[in-house]
C-alpha positions as CSV (number, residue, x, y, z in Angstrom):
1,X,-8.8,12.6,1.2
2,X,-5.7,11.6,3.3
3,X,-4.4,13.2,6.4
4,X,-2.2,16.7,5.8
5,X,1.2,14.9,7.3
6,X,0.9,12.9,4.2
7,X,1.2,15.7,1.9
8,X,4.2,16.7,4.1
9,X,7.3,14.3,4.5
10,X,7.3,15.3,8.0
11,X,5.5,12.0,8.9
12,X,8.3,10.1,8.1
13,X,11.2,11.3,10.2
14,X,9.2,8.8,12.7
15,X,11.4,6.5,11.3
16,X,10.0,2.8,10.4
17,X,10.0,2.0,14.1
18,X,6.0,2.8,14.2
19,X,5.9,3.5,10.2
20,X,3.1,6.6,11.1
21,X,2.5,7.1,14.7
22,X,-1.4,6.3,14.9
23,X,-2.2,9.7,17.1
24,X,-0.6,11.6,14.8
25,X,-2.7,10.9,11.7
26,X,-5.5,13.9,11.7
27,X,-7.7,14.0,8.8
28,X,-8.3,17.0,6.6
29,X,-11.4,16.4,6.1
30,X,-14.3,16.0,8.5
31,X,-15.1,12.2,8.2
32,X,-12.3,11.1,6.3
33,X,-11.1,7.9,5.7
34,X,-7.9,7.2,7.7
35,X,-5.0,5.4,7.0
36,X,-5.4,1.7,7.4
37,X,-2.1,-0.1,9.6
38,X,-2.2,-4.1,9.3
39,X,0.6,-5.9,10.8
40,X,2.0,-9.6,9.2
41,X,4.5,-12.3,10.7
42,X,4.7,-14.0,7.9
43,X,4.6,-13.3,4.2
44,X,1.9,-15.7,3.8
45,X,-0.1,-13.9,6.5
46,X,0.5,-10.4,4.5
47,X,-0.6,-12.2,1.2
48,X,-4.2,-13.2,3.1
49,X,-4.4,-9.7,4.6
50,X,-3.9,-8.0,1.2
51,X,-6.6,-10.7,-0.3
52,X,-8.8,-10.1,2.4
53,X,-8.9,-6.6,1.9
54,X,-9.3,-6.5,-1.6
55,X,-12.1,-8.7,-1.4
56,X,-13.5,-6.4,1.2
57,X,-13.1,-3.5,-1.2
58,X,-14.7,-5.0,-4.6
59,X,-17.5,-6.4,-2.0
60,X,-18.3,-2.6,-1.5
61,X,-18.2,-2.1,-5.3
62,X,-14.6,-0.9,-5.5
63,X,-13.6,-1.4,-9.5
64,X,-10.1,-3.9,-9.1
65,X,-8.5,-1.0,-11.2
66,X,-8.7,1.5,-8.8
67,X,-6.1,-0.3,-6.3
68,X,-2.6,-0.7,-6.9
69,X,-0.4,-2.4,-4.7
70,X,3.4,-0.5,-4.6
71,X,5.9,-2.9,-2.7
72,X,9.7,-1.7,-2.0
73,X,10.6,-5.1,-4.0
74,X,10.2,-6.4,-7.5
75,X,6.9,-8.9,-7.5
76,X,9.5,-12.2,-7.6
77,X,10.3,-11.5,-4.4
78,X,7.9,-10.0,-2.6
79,X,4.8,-12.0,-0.7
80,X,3.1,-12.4,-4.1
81,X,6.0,-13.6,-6.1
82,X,4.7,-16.4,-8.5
83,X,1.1,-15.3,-7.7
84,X,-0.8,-14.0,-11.4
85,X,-4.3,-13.8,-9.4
86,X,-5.2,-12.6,-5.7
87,X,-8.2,-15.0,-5.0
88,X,-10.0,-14.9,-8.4
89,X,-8.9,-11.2,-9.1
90,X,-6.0,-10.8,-11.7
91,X,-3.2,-9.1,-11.0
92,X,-0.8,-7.4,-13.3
93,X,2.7,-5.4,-13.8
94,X,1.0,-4.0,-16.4
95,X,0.5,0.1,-15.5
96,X,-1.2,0.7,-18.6
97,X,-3.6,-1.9,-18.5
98,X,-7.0,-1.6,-19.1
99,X,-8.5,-4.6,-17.9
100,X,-10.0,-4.6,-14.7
101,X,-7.1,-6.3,-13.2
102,X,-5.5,-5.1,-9.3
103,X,-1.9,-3.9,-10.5
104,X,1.4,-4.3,-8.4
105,X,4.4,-1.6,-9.0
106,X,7.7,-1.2,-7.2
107,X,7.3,2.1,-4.7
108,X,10.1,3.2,-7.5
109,X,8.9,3.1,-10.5
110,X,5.5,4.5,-9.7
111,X,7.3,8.2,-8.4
112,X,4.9,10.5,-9.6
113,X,1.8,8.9,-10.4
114,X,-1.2,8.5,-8.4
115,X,-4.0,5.5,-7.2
116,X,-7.3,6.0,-5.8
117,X,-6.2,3.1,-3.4
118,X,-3.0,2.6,-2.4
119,X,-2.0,-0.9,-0.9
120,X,1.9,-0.3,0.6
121,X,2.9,-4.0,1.3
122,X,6.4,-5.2,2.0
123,X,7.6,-2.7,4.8
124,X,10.3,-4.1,7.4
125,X,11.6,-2.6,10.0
126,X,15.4,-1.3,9.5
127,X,15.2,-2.7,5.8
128,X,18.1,-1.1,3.2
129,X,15.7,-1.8,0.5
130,X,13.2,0.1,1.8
131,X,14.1,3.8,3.3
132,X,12.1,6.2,5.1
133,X,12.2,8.0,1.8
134,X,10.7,5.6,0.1
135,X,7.9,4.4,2.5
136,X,6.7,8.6,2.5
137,X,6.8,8.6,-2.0
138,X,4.6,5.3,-1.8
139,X,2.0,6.8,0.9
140,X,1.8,9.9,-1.1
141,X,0.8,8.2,-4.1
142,X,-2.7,7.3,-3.0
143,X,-6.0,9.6,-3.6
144,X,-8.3,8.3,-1.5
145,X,-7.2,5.3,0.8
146,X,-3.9,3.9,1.9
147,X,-3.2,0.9,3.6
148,X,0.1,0.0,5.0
149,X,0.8,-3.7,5.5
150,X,3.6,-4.0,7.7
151,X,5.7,-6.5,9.7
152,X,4.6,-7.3,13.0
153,X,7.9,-6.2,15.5
């Protein structure tokens, strides 16, 4: 699974200045997967990183459904705003779908439900629509893998 600080909001008082300090993430579990930090300049660059690594995903045999992308703003106006496919993957708003589709959530209104793989796109440094608060609720939510795609400063 994840590293222990992730369980903990103790990880976040880092601030977004370094988002999770890299020697600080341990895993709890011998061998386990650690979080995954990919910087963008542009929001063009962080919609090619997030294709890129979905395709790497579903290349290892990842089901699309398994990975959900939480960003701290609506889908309009984040990096994928007008987009309805990544590549030739749909994506959806659609938290109840059951197509095999990658699905995209506000860090908000997925509080208290889980992902296998969690895709936590969209983070700024000193942004108001994004708080500490919610960078820690959008980490927690993934089961298995988190990546946090975040601008370059």
């Amino acid at each position: 699974m994840l590293s222990r600080q992730l369980q903990s909001p103790n990880w976040v008082k880092v601030g977004q200045h370094n988002i999770i300090p890299r020697a600080h993430l341990k895993c709890s579990i011998k061998g386990g997967i650690p979080v995954k930090q990919l910087e963008w300049e542009t929001p063009e660059e962080e919609k090619n990183m997030i294709a890129n690594e979905i395709g790497r995903l579903v290349s290892q045999g990842v089901q699309l459904k398994r990975i959900i992308i939480l960003s701290p703003y609506r889908k309009e106006n984040s990096c994928l705003g007008g987009v309805d496919r990544i590549k030739e993957w749909p994506l959806t708003e659609d938290i109840e779908s059951r197509t095999n589709a990658v699905r995209f959530q506000t860090i908000r209104s997925f509080k208290g439900l889980e992902a296998d793989i969690v895709f936590l796109t969209g983070i700024k440094k000193d942004s108001r629509v994004c708080t500490d608060a919610d960078i820690y609720v959008g980490g927690s939510r993934a089961r298995f893998l988190l990546y946090i795609f975040r601008e370059k400063q």
